[in-house]
C-alpha positions in Angstrom: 11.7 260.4 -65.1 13.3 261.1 -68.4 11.1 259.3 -71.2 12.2 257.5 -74.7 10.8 257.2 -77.7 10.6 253.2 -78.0 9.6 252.9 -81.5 12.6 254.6 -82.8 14.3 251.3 -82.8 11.7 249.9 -85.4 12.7 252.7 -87.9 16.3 252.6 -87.3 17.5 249.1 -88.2 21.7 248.2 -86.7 20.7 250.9 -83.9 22.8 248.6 -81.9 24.8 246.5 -84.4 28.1 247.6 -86.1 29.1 250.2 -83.5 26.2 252.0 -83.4 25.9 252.6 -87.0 22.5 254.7 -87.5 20.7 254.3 -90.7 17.3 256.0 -91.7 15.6 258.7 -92.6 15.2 259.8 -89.3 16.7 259.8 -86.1 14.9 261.5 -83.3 16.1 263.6 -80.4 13.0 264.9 -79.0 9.3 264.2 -80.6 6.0 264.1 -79.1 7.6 264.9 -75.6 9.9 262.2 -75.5 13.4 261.5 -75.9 15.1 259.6 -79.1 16.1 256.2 -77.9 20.0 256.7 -78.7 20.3 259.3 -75.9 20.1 256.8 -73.3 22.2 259.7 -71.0 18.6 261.3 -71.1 18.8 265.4 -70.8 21.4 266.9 -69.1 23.2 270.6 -68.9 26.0 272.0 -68.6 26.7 275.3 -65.5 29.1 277.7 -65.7 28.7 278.2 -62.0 30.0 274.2 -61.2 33.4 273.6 -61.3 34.7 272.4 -64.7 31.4 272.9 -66.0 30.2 269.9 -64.3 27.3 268.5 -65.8 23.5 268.1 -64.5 22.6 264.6 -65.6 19.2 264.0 -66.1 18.1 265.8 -62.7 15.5 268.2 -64.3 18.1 270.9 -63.4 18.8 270.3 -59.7 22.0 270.5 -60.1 22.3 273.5 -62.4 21.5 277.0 -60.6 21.3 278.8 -64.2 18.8 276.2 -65.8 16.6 273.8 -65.7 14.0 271.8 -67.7 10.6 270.6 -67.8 7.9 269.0 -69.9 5.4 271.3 -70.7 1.9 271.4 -72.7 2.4 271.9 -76.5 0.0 273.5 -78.8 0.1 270.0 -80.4 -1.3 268.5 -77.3 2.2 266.8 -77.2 4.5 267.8 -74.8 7.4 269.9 -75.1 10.6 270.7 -73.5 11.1 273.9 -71.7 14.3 275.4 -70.7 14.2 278.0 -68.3 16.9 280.4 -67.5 16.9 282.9 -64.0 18.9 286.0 -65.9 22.1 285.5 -63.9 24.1 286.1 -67.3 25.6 282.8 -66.5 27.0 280.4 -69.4 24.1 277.4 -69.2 22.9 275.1 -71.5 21.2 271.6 -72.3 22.3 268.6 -74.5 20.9 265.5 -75.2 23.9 262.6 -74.8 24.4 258.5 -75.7 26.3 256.7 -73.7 28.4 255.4 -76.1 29.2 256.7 -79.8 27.0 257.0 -82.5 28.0 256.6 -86.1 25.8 259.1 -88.3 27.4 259.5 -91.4 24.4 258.5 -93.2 23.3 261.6 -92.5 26.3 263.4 -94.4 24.1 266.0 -96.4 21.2 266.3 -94.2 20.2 268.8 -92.0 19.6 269.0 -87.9 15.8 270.7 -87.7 14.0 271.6 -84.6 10.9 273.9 -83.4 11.7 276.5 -81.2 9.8 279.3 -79.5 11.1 281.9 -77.3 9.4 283.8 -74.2 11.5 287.3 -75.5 11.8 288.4 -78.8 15.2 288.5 -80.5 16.6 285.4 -78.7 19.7 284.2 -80.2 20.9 281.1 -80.1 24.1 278.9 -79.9 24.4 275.3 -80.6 27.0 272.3 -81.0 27.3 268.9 -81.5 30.1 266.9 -80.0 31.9 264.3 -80.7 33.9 261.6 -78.8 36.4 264.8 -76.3 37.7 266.7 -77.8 36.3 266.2 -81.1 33.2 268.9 -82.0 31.5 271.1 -84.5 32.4 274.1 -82.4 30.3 276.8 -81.1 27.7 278.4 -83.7 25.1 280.9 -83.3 22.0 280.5 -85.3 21.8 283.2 -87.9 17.8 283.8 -87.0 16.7 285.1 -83.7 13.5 283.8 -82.0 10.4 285.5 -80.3 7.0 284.1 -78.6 5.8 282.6 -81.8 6.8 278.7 -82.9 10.1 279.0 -85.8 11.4 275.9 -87.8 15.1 276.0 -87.6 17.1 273.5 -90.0 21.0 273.5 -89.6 23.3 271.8 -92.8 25.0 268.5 -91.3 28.1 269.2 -93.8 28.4 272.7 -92.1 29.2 271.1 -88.9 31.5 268.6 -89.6 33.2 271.9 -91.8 33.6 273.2 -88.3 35.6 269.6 -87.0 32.6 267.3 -86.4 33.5 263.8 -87.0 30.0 261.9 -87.7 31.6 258.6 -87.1 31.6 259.2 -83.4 28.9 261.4 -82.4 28.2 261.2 -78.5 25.5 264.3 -78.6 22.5 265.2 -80.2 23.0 268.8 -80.0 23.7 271.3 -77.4 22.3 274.6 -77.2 22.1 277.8 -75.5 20.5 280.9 -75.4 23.4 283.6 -76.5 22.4 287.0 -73.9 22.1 284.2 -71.1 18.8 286.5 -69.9 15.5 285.9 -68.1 14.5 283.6 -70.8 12.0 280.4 -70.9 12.8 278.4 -74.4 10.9 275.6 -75.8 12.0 272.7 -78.2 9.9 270.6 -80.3 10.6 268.2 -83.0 14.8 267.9 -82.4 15.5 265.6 -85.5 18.4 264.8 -87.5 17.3 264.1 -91.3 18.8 262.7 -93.9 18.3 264.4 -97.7 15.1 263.5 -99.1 13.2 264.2 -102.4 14.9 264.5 -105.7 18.6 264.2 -105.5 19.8 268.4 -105.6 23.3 267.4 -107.0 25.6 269.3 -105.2 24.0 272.9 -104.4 23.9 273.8 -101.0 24.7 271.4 -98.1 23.5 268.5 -100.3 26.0 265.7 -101.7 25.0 262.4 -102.5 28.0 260.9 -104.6 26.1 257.3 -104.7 23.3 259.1 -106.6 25.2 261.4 -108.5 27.2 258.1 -110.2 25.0 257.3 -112.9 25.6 256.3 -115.9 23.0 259.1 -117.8 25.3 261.3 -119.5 28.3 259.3 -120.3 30.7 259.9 -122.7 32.9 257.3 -124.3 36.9 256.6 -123.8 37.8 256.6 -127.4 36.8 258.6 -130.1 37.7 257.5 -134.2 40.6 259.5 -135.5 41.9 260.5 -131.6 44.1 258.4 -129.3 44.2 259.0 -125.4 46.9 261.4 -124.6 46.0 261.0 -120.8 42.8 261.2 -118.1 42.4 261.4 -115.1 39.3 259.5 -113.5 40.4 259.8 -109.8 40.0 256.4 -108.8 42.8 257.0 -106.3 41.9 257.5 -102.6 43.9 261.2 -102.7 44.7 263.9 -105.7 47.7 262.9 -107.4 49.8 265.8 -106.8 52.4 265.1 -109.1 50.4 266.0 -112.2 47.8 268.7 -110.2 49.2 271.6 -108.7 47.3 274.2 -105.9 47.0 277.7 -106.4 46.9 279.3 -103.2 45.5 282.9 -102.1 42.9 285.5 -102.2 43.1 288.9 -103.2 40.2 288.7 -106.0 41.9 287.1 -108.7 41.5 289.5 -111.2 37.6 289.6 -110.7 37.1 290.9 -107.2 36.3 287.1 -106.1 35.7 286.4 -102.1 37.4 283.5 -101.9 40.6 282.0 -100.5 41.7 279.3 -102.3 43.9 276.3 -99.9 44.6 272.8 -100.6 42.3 271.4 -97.8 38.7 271.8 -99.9 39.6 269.4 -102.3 39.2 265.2 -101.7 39.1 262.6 -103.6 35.7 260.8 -102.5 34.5 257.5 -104.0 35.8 258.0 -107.9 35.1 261.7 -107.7 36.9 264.5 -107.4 35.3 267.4 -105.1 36.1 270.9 -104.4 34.3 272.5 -101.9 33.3 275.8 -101.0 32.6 277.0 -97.8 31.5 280.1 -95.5 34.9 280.5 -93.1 37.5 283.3 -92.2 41.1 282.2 -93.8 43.8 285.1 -95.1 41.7 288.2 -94.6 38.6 286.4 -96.7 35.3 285.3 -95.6 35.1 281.9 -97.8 37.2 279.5 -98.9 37.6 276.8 -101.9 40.2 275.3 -103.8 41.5 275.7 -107.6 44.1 273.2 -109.2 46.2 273.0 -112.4 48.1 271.0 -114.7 50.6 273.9 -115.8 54.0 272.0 -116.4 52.6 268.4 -115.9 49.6 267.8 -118.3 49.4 270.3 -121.6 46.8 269.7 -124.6 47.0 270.8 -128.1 44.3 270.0 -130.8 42.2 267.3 -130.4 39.1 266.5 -127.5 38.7 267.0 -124.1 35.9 265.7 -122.2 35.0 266.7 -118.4 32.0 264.8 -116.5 30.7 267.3 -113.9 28.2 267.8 -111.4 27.5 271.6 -110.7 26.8 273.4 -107.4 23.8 276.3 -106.8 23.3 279.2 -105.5 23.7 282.9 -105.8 27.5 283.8 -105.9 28.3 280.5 -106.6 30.6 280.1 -110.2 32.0 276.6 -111.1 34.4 276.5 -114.2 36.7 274.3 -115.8 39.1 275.8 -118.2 42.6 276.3 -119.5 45.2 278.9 -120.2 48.4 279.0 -122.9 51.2 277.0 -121.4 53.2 280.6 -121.9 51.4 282.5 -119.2 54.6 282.8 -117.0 56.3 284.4 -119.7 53.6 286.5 -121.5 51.4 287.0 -119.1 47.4 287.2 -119.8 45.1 288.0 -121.9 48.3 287.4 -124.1 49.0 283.5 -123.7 45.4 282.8 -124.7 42.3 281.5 -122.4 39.9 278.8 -123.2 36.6 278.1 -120.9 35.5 275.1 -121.7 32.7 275.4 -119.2 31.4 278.5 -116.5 28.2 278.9 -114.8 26.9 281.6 -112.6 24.7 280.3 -110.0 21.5 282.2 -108.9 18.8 284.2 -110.2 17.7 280.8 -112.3 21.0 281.2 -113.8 21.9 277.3 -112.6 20.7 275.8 -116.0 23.0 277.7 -118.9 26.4 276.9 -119.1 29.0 279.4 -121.2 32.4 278.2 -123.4 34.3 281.4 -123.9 37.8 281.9 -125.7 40.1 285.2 -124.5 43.2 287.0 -126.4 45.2 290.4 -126.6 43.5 292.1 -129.6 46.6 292.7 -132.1 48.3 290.0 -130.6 51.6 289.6 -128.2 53.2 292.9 -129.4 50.1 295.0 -128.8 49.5 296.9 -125.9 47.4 295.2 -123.4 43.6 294.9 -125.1 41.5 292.0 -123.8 39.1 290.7 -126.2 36.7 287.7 -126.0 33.8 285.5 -128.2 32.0 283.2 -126.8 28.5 281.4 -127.0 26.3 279.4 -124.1 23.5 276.1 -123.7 20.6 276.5 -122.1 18.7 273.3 -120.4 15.2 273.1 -121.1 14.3 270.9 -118.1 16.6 270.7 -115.8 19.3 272.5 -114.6 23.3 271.6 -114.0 23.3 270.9 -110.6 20.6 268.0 -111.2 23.5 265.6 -112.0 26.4 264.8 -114.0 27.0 266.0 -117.2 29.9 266.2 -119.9 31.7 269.1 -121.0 33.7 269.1 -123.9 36.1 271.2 -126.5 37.5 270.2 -129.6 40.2 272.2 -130.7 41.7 272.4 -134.9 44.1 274.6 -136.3 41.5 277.0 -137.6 38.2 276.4 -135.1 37.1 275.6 -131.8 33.8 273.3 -130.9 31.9 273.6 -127.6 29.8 270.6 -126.8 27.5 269.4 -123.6 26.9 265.8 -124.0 28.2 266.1 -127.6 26.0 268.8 -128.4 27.5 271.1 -130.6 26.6 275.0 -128.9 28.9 276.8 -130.4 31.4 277.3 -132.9 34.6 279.6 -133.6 36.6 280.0 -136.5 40.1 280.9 -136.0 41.5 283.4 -138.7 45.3 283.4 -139.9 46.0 286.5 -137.6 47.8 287.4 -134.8 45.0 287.9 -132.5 44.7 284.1 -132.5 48.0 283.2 -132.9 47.9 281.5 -129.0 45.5 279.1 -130.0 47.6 277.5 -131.9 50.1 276.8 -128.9 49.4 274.0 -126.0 46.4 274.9 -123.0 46.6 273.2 -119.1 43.5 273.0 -117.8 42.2 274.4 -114.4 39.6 273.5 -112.4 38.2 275.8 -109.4 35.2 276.7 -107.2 34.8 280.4 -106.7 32.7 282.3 -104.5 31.4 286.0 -105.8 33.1 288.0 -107.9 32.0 291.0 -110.6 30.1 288.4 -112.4 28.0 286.2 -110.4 28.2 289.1 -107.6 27.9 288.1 -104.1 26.3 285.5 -102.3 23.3 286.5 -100.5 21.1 285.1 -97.6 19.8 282.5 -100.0 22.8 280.8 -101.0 23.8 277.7 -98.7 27.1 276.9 -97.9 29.2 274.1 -98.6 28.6 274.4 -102.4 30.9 271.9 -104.4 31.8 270.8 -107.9 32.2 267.2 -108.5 34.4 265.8 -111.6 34.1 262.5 -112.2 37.0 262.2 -115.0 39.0 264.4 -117.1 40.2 262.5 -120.5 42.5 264.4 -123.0 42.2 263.0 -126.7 44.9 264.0 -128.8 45.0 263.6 -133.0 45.4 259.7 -133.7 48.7 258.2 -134.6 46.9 256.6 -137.6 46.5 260.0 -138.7 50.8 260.6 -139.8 50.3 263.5 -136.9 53.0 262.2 -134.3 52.8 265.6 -132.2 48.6 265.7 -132.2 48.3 269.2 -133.7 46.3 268.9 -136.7 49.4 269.2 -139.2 50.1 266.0 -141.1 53.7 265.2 -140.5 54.1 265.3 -144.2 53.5 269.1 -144.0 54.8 269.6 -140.6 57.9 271.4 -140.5 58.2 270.3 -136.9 56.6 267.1 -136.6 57.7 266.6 -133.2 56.4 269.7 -132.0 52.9 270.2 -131.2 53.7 274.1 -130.5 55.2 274.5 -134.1 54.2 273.2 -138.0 55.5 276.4 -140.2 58.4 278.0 -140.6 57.9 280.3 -143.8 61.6 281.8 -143.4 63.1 278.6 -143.1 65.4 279.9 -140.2 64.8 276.8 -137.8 62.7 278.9 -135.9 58.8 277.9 -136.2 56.6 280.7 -136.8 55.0 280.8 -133.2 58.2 281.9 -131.6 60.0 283.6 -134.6 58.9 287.5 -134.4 59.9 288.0 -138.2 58.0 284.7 -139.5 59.3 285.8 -143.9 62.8 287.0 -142.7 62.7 290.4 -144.6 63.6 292.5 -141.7 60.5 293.6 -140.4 59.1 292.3 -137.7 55.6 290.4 -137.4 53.7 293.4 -135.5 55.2 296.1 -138.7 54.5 293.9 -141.3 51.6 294.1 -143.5 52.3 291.2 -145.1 54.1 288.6 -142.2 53.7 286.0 -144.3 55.7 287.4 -147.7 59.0 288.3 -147.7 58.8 290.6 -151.0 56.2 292.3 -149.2 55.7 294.9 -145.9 54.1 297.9 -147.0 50.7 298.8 -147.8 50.1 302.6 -148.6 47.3 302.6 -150.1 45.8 300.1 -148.1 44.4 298.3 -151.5 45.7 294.9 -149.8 48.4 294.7 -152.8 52.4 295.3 -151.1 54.0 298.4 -152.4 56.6 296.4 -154.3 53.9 294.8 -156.8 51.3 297.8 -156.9 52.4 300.4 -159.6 50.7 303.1 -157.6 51.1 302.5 -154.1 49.4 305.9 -153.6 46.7 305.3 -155.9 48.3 308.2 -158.8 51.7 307.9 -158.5 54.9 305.8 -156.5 55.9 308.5 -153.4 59.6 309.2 -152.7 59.1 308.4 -149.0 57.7 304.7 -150.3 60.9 304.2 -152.7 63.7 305.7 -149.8 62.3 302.8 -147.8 62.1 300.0 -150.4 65.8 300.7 -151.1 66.6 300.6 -147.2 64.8 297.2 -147.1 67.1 296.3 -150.5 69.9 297.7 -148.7 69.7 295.2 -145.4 68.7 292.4 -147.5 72.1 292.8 -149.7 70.0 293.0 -153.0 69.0 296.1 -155.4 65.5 297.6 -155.3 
């Protein structure tokens, strides 16, 4: 006679109110030799050898020629279930079902755990969980193998409903099956499901609780004195608003040798939060998968503030970032149209508690040949790392510096010199945000790092140079001195040509062009022979002893094209 454990129901409160919604810590399949209250099916298996798999319900195994059960005497003095299978290589298996379906999405985040033991060493295992036909996790072999010595197996909830299970209509505890379908005897112990438990992990590994990542610590305001809001977005919508984020789809390593594929189906919009997940699957020759979005062409930023409130994954391989390239980057390409990394972590190693803000450009600016350069600076947590909770990221951009804060913490710093290296940071940014998985800096993932792994956003608010402030285009030039106060991608136009000096290649009209010119800025000047930093045309010894020939032949070319005399 198949036994139930009773007292379940005093633990489990709405067992049988509201559908079968489960709540509780805990929610028994087998313990202490008997079976969990909700599997009022009892025991039963499935047989390869019966027609449509037909199943053995609750008959011990009478009805199954490849297995059967029986309640045998644990070490704990307990009983335990033993599963015991002739060798006929015959597909076989046990599950433990309810008669009608069970909603367990309380335990969204939680893990499956049993005790196992094996009569051979190097059993592998396959289990499943279904849902209401044909809904199901789908067939997964436990990573470990089992031998003739008691082994704790846990199993991540959120990696089976990443396979298809639907936890609002569960109809099976599990099902499982040796894998080599040998002479084998198994024994289970302890089949529980299990919510999360302990300190909240953030969002490392399978663990997600969005009602305990919402908070309020670490909070950052919506207005700021001297900035207006441009726009945010705090994704109180039920899906992403795809006319403002776009996807970027495809592997191939991204420029870092990443392992990812990135789709649109690992990002959701879940209670206020946006979440991009990461997750251990096959798709477009790549053995993970995860999502990055933009703003290019819908949401651009100039100077001012951005704020981010995030909530950071873990684990080795693992690297979260939220950043922003030049709005140019279809027609100059990178590191040319400028990079800004307003927040990257690597995860593992102990890595999970320092965040980095980074800026990229093309040493020698647009006309150089290609010559990546970066600066950047980091934060490192004393206490706690940044998958513990939320926590704000945030960059404050000026004409001549950029600010890196967490929490409005200033970390670091950079000054901007009047040069063409950082000529692109003077133009508009869209941002990015995206999960990726390995790559040359994190490296891989290893057999410590638990999959899914997701980033949560909680907003994303864009402050832009207050109107109070005469600055009607929000890039840190008064209209008064704005030569383009309409324009947040142009203030200066030295040549007055019309054209501002971010797009004009010859910003003092004196023939030469920016990248030749010594002095871009000056149109009486463009040569430097001596190097003393005073233009040939003003230094009476542009070699240091005496004016060259060579110097004066191309002084009176330059007076020649200009229509004047040397």
């Amino acid at each position: 006679m198949t036994r139930f454990w009773w007292l379940t129901l005093f633990c489990l409160p709405g067992v049988f109110l509201n559908s079968f919604q489960v709540q509780g810590a805990t929610l028994p399949v087998i313990v202490n030799g008997e079976v969990g209250a909700i599997w009022d099916d009892g025991i039963s298996a499935f047989d390869a050898a019966n027609p449509n798999f037909g199943s053995c319900i609750d008959d011990f195994g009478a009805g199954c020629p490849n297995v059967n059960w029986v309640w045998s005497q644990g070490d704990s003095g307990y009983e335990v279930l033993k599963l015991e299978y002739p060798g006929t290589g015959v597909l076989a298996g046990v599950y433990f079902k309810s008669s009608s379906p069970v909603d367990l999405r309380s335990f969204s985040g939680g893990t499956i755990e049993f005790d196992v033991w094996a009569s051979e060493p190097g059993t592998a295992l396959t289990i499943k969980v279904d849902c209401v036909y044909p809904c199901s996790s789908g067939d997964w072999q436990i990573p470990q193998t089992i031998g003739p010595s008691w082994q704790r197996i846990s199993i991540a909830v959120d990696d089976l409903v990443n396979r298809g299970l639907d936890l609002s209509r569960v109809d099976t505890g599990l099902v499982i099956w040796p894998q080599a379908l040998g002479l084998v005897d198994i024994k289970l112990d302890r089949l529980v499901w299990q919510t999360g438990s302990g300190t909240p992990s953030g969002t490392g590994g399978p663990t997600l609780i969005l009602d305990e990542l919402s908070g309020q610590t670490n909070v950052s305001p919506t207005s700021y004195p001297g900035y207006q809001l441009a726009w945010s977005d705090e994704f109180d919508q039920t899906d992403l608003d795809t006319t403002t984020w776009n996807f970027d789809i495809g592997g191939g390593g991204w420029g870092n040798n990443e392992l990812q594929y990135y789709n649109q189906d690992n990002v959701a919009v879940d209670r206020g939060h946006l979440v991009i997940t990461a997750k251990r699957e096959n798709q477009g020759g790549r053995g993970y998968t995860s999502s990055r979005i933009n703003t290019e062409g819908t949401v651009e930023f100039g100077f001012g503030r951005v704020d981010i409130r995030a909530a950071l994954p873990r684990g080795q391989g693992i690297w979260p970032a939220l950043w922003a390239l030049g709005a140019d980057f279809r027609d100059v390409g990178w590191p040319y149209c400028g990079e800004l990394d307003i927040m990257e972590m690597i995860g593992g190693a102990g890595r999970e508690n320092t965040v980095h803000g980074t800026l990229h450009w093309n040493a020698g600016g647009i006309s150089a040949p290609y010559t990546p350069a970066y600066q950047g600076g980091y934060l490192v947590k004393a206490t706690e790392d940044f998958g513990a909770g939320f926590n704000v990221f945030s960059m404050i951009r000026e004409p001549d510096r950029i600010q890196w804060l967490v929490n409005d913490e200033l970390y670091h710093e950079q000054y901007l010199p009047d040069s063409l290296d950082f000529r692109p940071f003077q133009n508009p940014f869209f941002l990015i945000f995206n999960l990726a998985v390995g790559g040359n800096w994190p490296g891989s993932p290893d057999g410590s790092t638990q999959f899914p792994q997701r980033m949560v956003v909680d907003y994303v608010r864009v402050f832009s140079v207050s109107d109070s402030d005469d600055d009607a285009d929000g890039d840190g030039v008064p209209d008064s001195e704005d030569a383009f106060p309409a324009d947040p991608n142009e203030s200066v136009d030295t040549d007055g040509d019309g054209l501002g000096n971010n797009t004009d290649e010859d910003d003092d009209g004196d023939g030469y062009t920016d990248s030749t010119d010594r002095f871009p800025l000056d149109p009486s000047e463009w040569l430097d022979s001596d190097g003393d930093g005073v233009g040939d045309n003003a230094d009476i010894s542009d070699d240091d002893t005496v004016l060259s020939s060579f110097n004066l032949l191309l002084m009176i070319i330059a007076a020649d094209r200009r229509g004047d005399s040397p």
